[in-house]
GUKOL-872451 format. One record per residue (C-alpha): x, y, z; residue in three letters. Coordinates in steps of 0.05 Angstrom, whole numbers, always signed. Example, Ala and Ser with C-alpha at 12.3 -4.5 7.8 and 13.67 -1.06 7.14 Angstrom:
// GUKOL-872451
<r><east>+246</east><north>-90</north><up>+156</up><res>ALA</res></r>
<r><east>+273</east><north>-21</north><up>+143</up><res>SER</res></r>
END
This chain:
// GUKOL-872451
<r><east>+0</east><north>+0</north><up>+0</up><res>UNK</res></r>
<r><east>+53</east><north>+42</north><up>+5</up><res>UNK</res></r>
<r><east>+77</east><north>+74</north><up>-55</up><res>UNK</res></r>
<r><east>+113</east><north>+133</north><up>-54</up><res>UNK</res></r>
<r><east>+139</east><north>+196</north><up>-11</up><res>UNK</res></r>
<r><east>+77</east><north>+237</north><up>+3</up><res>UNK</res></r>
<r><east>+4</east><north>+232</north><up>+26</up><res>UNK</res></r>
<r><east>-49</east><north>+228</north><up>-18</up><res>UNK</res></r>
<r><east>-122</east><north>+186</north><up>-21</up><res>UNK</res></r>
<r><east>-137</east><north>+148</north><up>-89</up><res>UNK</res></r>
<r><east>-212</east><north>+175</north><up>-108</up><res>UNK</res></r>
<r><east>-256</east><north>+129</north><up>-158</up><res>UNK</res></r>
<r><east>-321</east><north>+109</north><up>-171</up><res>UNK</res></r>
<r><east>-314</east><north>+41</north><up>-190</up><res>UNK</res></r>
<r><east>-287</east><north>+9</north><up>-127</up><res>UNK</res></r>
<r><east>-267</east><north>+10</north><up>-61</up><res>UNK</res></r>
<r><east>-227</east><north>+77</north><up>-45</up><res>UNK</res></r>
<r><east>-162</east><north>+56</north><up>-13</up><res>UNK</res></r>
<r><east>-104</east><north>+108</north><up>+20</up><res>UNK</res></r>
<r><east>-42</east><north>+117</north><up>-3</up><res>UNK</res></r>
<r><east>+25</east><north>+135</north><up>+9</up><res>UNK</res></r>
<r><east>+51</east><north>+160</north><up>+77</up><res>UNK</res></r>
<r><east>-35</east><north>+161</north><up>+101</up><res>UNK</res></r>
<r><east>-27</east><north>+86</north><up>+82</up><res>UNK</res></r>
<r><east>+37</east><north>+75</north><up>+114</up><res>UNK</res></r>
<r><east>+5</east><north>+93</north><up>+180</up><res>UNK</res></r>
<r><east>-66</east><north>+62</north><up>+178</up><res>UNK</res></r>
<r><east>-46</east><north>+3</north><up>+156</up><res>UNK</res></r>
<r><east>+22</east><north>-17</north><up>+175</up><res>UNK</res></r>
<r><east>+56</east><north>-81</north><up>+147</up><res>UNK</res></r>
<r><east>+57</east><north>-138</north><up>+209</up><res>UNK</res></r>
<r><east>+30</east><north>-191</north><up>+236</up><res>UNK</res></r>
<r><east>-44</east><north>-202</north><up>+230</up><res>UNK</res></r>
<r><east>-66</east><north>-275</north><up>+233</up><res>UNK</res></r>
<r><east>-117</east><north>-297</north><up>+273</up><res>UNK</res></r>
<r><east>-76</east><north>-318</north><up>+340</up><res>UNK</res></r>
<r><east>-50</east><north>-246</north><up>+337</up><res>UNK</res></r>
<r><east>-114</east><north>-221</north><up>+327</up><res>UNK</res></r>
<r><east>-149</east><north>-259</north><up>+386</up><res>UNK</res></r>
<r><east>-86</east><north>-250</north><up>+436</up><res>UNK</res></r>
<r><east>-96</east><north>-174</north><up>+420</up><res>UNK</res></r>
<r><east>-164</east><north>-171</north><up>+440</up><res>UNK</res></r>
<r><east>-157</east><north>-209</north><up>+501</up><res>UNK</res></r>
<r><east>-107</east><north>-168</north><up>+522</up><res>UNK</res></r>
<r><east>-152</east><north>-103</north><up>+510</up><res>UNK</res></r>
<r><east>-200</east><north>-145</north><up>+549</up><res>UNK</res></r>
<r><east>-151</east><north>-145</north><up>+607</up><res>UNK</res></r>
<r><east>-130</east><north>-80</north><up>+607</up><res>UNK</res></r>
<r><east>-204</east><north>-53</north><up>+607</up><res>UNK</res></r>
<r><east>-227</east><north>-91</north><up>+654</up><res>UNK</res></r>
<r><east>-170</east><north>-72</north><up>+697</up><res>UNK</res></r>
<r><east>-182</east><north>+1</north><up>+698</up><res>UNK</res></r>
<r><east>-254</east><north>-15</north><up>+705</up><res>UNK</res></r>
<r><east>-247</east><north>-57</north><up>+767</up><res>UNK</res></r>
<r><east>-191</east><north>-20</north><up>+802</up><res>UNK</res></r>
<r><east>-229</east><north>+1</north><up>+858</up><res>UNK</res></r>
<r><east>-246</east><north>-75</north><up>+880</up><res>UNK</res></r>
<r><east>-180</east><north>-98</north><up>+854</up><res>UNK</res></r>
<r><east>-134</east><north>-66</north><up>+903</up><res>UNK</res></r>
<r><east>-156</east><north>-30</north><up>+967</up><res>UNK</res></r>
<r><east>-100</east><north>+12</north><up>+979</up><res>UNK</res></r>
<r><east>-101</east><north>+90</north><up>+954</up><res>UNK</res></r>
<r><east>-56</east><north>+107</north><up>+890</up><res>UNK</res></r>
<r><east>-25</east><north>+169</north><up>+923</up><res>UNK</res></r>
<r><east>-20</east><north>+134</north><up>+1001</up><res>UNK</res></r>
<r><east>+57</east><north>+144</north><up>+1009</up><res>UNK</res></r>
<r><east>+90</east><north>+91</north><up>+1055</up><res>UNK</res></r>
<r><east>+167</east><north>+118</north><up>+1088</up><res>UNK</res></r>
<r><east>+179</east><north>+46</north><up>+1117</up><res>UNK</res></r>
<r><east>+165</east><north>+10</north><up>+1049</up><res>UNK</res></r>
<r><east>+202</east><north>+57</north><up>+999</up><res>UNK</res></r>
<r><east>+232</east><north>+22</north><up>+940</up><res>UNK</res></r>
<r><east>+212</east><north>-44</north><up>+944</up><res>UNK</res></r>
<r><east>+224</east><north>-98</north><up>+889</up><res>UNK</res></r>
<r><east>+165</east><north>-132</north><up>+845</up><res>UNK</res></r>
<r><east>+140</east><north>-189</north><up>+887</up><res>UNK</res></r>
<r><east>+152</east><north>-168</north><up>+962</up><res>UNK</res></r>
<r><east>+86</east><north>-190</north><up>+993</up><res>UNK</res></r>
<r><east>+36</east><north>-138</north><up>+1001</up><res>UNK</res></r>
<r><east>+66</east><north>-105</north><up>+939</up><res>UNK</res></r>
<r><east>+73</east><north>-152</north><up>+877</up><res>UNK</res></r>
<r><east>+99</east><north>-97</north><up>+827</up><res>UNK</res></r>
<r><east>+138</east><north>-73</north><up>+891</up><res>UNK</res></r>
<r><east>+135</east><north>+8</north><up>+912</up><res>UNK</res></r>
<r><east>+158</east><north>+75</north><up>+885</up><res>UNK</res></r>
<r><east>+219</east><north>+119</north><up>+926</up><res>UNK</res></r>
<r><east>+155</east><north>+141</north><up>+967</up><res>UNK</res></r>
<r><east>+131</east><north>+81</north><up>+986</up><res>UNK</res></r>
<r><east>+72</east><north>+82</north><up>+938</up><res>UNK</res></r>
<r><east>+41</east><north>+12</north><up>+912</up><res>UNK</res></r>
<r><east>+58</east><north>+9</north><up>+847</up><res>UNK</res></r>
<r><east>+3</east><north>-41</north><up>+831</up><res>UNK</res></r>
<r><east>-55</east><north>+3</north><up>+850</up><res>UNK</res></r>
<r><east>-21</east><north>+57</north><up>+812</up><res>UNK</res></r>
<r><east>-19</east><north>+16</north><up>+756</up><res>UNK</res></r>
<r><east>-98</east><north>-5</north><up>+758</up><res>UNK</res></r>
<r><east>-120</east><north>+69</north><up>+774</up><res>UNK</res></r>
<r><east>-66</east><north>+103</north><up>+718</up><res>UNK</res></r>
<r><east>-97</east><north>+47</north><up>+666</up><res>UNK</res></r>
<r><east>-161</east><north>+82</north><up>+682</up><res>UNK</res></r>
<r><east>-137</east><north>+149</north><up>+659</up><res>UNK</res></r>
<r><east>-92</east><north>+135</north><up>+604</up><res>UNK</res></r>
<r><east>-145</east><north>+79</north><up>+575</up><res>UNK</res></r>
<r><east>-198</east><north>+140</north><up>+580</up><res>UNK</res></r>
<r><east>-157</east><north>+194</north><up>+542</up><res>UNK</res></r>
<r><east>-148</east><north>+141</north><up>+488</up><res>UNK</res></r>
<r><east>-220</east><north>+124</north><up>+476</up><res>UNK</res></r>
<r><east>-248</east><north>+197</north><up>+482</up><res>UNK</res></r>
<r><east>-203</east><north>+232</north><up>+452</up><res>UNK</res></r>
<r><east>-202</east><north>+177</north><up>+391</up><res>UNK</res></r>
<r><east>-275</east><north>+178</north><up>+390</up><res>UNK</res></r>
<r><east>-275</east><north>+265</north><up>+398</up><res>UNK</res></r>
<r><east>-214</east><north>+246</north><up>+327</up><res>UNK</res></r>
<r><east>-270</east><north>+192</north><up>+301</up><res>UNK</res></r>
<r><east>-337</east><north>+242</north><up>+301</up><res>UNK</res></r>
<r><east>-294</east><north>+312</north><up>+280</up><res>UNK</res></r>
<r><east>-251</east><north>+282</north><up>+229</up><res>UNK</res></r>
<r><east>-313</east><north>+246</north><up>+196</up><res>UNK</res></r>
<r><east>-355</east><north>+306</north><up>+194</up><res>UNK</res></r>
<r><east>-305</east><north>+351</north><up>+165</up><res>UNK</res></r>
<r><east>-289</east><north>+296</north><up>+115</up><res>UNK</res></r>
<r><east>-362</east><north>+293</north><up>+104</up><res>UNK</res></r>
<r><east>-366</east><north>+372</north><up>+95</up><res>UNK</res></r>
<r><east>-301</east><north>+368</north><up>+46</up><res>UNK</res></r>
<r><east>-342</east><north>+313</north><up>+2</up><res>UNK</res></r>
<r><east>-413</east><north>+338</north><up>-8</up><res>UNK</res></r>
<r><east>-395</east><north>+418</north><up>+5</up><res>UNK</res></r>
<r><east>-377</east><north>+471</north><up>-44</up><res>UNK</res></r>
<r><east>-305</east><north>+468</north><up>-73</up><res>UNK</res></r>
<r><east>-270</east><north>+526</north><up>-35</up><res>UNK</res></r>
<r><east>-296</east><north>+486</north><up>+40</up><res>UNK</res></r>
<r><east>-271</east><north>+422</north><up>+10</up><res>UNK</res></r>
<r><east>-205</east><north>+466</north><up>-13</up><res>UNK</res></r>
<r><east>-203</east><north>+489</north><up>+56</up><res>UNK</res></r>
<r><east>-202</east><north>+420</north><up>+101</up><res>UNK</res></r>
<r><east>-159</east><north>+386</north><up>+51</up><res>UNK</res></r>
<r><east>-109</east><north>+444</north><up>+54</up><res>UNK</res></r>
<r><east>-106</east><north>+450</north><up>+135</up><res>UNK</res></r>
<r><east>-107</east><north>+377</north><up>+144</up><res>UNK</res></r>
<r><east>-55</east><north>+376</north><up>+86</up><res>UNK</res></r>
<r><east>-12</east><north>+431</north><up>+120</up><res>UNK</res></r>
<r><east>-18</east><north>+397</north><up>+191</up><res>UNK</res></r>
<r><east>-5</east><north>+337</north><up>+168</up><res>UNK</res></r>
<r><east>+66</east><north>+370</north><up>+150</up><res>UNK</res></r>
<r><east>+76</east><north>+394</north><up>+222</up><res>UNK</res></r>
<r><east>+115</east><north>+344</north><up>+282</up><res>UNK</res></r>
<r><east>+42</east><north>+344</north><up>+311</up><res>UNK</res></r>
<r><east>+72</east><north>+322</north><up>+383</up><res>UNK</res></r>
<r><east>+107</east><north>+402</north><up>+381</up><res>UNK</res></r>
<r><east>+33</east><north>+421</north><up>+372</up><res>UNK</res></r>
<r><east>+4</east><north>+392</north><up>+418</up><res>UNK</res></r>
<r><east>+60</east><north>+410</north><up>+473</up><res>UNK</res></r>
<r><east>+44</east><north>+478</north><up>+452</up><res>UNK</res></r>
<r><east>-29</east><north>+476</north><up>+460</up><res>UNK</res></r>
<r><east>-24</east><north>+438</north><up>+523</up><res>UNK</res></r>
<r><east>+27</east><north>+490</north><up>+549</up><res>UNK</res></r>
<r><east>-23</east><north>+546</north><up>+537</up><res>UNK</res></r>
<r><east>-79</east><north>+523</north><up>+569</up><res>UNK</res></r>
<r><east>-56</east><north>+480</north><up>+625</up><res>UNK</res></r>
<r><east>-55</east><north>+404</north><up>+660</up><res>UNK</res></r>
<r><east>-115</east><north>+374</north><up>+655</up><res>UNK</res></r>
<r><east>-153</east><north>+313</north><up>+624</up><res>UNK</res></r>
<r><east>-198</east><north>+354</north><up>+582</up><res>UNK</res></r>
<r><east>-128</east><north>+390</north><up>+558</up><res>UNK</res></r>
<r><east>-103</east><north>+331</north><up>+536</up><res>UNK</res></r>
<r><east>-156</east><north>+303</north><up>+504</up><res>UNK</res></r>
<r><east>-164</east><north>+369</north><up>+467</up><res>UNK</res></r>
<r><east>-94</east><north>+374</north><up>+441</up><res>UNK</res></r>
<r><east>-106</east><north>+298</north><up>+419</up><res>UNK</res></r>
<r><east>-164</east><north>+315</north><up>+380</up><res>UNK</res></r>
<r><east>-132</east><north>+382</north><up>+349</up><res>UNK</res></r>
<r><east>-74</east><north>+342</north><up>+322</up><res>UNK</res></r>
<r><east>-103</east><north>+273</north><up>+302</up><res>UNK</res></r>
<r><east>-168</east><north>+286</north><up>+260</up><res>UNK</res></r>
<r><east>-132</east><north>+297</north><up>+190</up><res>UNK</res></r>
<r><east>-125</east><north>+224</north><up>+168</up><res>UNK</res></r>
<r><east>-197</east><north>+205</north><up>+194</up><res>UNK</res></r>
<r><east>-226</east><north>+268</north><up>+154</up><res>UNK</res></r>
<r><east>-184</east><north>+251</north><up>+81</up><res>UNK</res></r>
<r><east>-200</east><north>+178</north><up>+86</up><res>UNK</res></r>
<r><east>-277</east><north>+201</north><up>+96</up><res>UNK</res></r>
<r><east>-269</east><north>+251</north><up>+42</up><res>UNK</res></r>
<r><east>-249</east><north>+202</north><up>-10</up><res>UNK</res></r>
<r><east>-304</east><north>+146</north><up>+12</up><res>UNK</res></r>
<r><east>-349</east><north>+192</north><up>+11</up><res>UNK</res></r>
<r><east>-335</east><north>+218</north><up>-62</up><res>UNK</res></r>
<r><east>-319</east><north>+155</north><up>-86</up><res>UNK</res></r>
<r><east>-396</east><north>+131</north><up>-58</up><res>UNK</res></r>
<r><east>-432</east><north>+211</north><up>-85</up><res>UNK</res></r>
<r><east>-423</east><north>+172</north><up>-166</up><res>UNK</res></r>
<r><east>-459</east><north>+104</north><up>-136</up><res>UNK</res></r>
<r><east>-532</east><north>+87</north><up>-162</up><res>UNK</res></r>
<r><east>-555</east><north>+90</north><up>-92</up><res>UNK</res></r>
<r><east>-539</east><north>+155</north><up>-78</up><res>UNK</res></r>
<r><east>-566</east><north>+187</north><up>-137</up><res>UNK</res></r>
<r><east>-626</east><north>+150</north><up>-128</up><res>UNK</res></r>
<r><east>-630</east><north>+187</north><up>-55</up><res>UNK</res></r>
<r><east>-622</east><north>+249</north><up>-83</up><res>UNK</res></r>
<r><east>-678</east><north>+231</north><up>-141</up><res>UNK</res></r>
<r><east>-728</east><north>+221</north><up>-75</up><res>UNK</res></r>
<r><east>-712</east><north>+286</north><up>-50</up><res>UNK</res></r>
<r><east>-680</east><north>+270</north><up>+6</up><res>UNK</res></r>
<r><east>-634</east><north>+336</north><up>+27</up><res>UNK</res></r>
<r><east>-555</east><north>+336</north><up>+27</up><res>UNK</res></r>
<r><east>-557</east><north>+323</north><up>+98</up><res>UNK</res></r>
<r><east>-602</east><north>+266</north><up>+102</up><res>UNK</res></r>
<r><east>-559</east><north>+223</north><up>+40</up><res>UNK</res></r>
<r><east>-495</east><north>+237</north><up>+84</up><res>UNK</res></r>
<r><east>-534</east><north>+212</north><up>+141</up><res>UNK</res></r>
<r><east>-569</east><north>+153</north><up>+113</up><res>UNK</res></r>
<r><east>-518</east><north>+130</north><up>+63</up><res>UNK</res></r>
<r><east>-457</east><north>+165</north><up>+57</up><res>UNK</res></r>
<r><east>-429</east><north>+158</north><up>+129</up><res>UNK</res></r>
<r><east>-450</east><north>+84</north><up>+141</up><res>UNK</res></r>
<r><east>-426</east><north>+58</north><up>+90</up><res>UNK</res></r>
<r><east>-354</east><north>+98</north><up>+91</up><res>UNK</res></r>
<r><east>-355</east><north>+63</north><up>+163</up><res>UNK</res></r>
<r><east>-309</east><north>+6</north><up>+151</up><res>UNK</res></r>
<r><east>-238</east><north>+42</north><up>+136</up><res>UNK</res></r>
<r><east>-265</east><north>+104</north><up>+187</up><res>UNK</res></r>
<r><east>-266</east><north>+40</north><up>+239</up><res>UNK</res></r>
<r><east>-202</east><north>+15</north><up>+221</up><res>UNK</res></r>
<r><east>-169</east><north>+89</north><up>+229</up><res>UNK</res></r>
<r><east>-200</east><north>+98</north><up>+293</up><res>UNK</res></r>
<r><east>-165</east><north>+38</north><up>+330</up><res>UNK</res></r>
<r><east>-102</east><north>+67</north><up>+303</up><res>UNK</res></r>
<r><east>-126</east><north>+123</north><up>+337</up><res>UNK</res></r>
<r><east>-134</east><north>+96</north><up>+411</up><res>UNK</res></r>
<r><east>-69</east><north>+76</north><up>+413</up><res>UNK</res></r>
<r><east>-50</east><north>+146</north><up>+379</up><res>UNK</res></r>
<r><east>-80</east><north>+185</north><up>+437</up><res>UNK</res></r>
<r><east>-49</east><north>+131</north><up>+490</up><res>UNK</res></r>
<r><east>+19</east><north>+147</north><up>+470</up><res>UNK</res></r>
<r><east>+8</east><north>+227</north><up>+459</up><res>UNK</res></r>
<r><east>-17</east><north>+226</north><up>+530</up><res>UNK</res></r>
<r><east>+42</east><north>+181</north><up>+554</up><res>UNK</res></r>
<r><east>+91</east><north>+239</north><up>+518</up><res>UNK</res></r>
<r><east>+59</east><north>+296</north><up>+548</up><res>UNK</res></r>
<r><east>+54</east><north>+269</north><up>+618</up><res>UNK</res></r>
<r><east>+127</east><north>+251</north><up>+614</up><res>UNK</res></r>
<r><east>+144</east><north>+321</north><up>+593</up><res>UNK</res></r>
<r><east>+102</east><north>+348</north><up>+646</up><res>UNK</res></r>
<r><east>+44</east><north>+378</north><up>+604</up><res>UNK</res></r>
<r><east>-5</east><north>+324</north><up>+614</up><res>UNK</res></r>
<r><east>-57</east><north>+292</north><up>+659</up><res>UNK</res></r>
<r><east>-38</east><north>+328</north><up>+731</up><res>UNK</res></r>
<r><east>+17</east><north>+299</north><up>+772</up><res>UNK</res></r>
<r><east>-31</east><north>+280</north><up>+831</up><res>UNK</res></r>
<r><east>-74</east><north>+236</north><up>+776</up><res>UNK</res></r>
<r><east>-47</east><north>+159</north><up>+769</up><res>UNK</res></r>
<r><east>-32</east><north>+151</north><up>+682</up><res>UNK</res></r>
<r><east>+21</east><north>+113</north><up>+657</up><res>UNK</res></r>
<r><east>+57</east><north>+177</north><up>+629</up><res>UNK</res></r>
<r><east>+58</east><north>+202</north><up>+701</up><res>UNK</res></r>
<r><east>+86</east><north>+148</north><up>+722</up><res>UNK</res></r>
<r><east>+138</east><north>+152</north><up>+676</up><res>UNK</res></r>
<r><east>+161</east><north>+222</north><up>+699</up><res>UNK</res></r>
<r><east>+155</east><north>+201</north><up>+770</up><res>UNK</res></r>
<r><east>+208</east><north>+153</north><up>+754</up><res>UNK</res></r>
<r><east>+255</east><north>+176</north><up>+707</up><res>UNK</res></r>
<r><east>+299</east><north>+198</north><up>+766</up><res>UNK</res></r>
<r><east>+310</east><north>+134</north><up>+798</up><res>UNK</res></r>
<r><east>+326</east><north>+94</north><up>+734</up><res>UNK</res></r>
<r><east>+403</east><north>+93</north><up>+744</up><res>UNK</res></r>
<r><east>+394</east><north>+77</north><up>+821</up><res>UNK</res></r>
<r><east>+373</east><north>+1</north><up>+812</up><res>UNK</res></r>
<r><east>+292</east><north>+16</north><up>+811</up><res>UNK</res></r>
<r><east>+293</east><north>+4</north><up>+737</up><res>UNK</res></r>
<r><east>+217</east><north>-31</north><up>+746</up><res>UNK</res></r>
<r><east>+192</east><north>+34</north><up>+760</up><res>UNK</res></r>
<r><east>+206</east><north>+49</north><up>+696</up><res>UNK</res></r>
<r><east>+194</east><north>-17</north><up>+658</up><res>UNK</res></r>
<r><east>+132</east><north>-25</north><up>+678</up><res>UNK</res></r>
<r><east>+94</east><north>+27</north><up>+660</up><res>UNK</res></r>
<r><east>+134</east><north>+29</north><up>+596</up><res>UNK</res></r>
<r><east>+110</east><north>-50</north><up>+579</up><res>UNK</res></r>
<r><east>+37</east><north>-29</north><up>+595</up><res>UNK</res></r>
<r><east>+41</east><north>+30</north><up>+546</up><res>UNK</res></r>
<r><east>+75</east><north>-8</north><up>+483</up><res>UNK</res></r>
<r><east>+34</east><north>-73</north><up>+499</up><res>UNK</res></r>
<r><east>-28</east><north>-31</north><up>+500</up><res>UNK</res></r>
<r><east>-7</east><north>-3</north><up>+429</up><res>UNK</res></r>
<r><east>+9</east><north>-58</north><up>+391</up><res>UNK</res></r>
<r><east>-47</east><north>-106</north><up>+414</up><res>UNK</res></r>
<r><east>-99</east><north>-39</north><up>+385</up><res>UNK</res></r>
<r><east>-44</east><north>-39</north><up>+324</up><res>UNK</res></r>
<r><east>-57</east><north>-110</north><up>+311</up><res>UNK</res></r>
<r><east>-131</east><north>-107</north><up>+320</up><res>UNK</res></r>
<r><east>-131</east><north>-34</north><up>+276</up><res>UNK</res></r>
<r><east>-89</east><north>-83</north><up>+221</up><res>UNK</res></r>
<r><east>-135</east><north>-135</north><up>+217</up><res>UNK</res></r>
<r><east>-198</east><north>-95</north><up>+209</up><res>UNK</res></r>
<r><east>-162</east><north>-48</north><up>+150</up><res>UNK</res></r>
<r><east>-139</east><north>-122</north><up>+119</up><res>UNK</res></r>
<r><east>-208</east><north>-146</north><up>+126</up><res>UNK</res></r>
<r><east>-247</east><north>-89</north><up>+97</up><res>UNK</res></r>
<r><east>-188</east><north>-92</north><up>+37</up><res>UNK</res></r>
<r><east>-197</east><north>-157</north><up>+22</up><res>UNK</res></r>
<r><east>-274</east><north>-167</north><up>+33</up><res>UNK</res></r>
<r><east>-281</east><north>-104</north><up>-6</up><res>UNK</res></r>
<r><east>-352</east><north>-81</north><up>-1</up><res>UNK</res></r>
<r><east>-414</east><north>-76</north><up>-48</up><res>UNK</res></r>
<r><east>-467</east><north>-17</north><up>-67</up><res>UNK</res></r>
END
């Protein structure tokens, strides 16, 4: 799928519209997609959801209870089997209640990426030619940009918080979500279907509704997963750097920074494990995001 140096989306009217070039390169990555993969992926997701979900009854102990007789303890001292932080601080319950944050910012901030990008894409397809000019030249043009320096920025402005994060997410992560819409979308305006809609005198609104956006669903669907584990890791990079959730909330990134310090003094599982929940977390919604943008290529779809 990959073909050459720059982004651009393949529009037709005869077939499926597939993504190419860099667009391609990061919705569907080459990798392993087989069914085990695909089934080990999801039950991990499983886990990890219903680990943040369950925290509470999971562990009993509070995330930011500090502990000066039981500082910097190893993985598997009873009472602590991940072991404890230089403040004493359970790393296990930290884990379960920062899963609930990070796993949060990933789904709403994808889903906040899902719904804008899809509209706009929607606006760019069945709008007049200087809006669709617009959206494809601003997602073209941020799309040029090291979007992790915008969001910094935009996170630096307005402050730590979850809805900060979620926002600079969303402000950076809509583009490929709105030109893989657009090209469905246009691709699907030239199909029988659609100009039979528009024969019944249904309005603009209710084809994009009815038609348009459902069935433009299954590479939007693929995209999205890609997405989750998009806003997982931007949240992970900005907590690290200090411009993400607030340090008093548990999230992986936080984590992260509250470790960084002690990495050279022998507490390297302060580090590793939030790190192994973050890239196991990515690649099992990689892996699922892969095998739905495989299945939708190959099964192809009909109108």
């Amino acid at each position: 799928m990959v073909t050459g140096p720059t982004v651009s989306v393949e529009e037709g009217a005869s077939g499926p519209v597939r993504p190419r070039g860099l667009l391609a390169a990061r919705i569907a990555p080459p990798g392993g997609g087989g069914r085990a993969a695909l089934w080990t992926a999801v039950g991990v997701l499983v886990l990890m959801g219903a680990a943040a979900l369950f925290a509470p009854w999971l562990t009993d102990m509070d995330p930011a209870a500090t502990d000066t007789t039981a500082t910097s303890l190893p993985p598997g001292t009873p009472g602590h089997p991940l072991g404890t932080d230089a403040l004493g601080r359970d790393l296990y319950t930290r884990m379960l209640h920062g899963a609930r944050s990070s796993l949060l910012v990933g789904l709403v901030a994808a889903a906040i990426t899902v719904v804008a990008g899809t509209g706009l894409g929607a606006l760019a397809a069945t709008g007049p030619r200087w809006l669709d000019t617009a959206i494809t030249r601003t997602a073209d043009a941020l799309l040029a940009l090291p979007l992790i320096v915008v969001a910094l920025a935009l996170a630096a402005v307005a402050g730590s918080s979850l809805s900060t994060v979620v926002i600079a997410i969303a402000v950076t992560a809509w583009m490929p979500v709105a030109l893989v819409a657009r090209a469905e979308m246009r691709a699907l305006r030239a199909r029988p279907f659609v100009r039979a809609a528009y024969s019944l005198g249904l309005s603009r609104g209710q084809v994009v509704r009815r038609h348009l956006v459902p069935n433009a669903l299954p590479p939007i669907a693929a995209i999205a997963a890609f997405e989750v584990g998009h806003a997982i890791l931007t949240e992970s990079t900005l907590s690290f750097l200090g411009l993400g959730l607030p340090p008093n909330q548990p999230s992986w990134g936080n984590l992260l920074t509250d470790a960084r310090s002690h990495l050279l003094t022998g507490q390297w599982y302060t580090v590793a494990i939030p790190a192994a929940a973050i890239v196991v977390t990515i690649v099992a919604v990689n892996v699922i995001a892969t095998g739905l943008d495989r299945h939708e290529a190959t099964e192809g779809r009909t109108w």
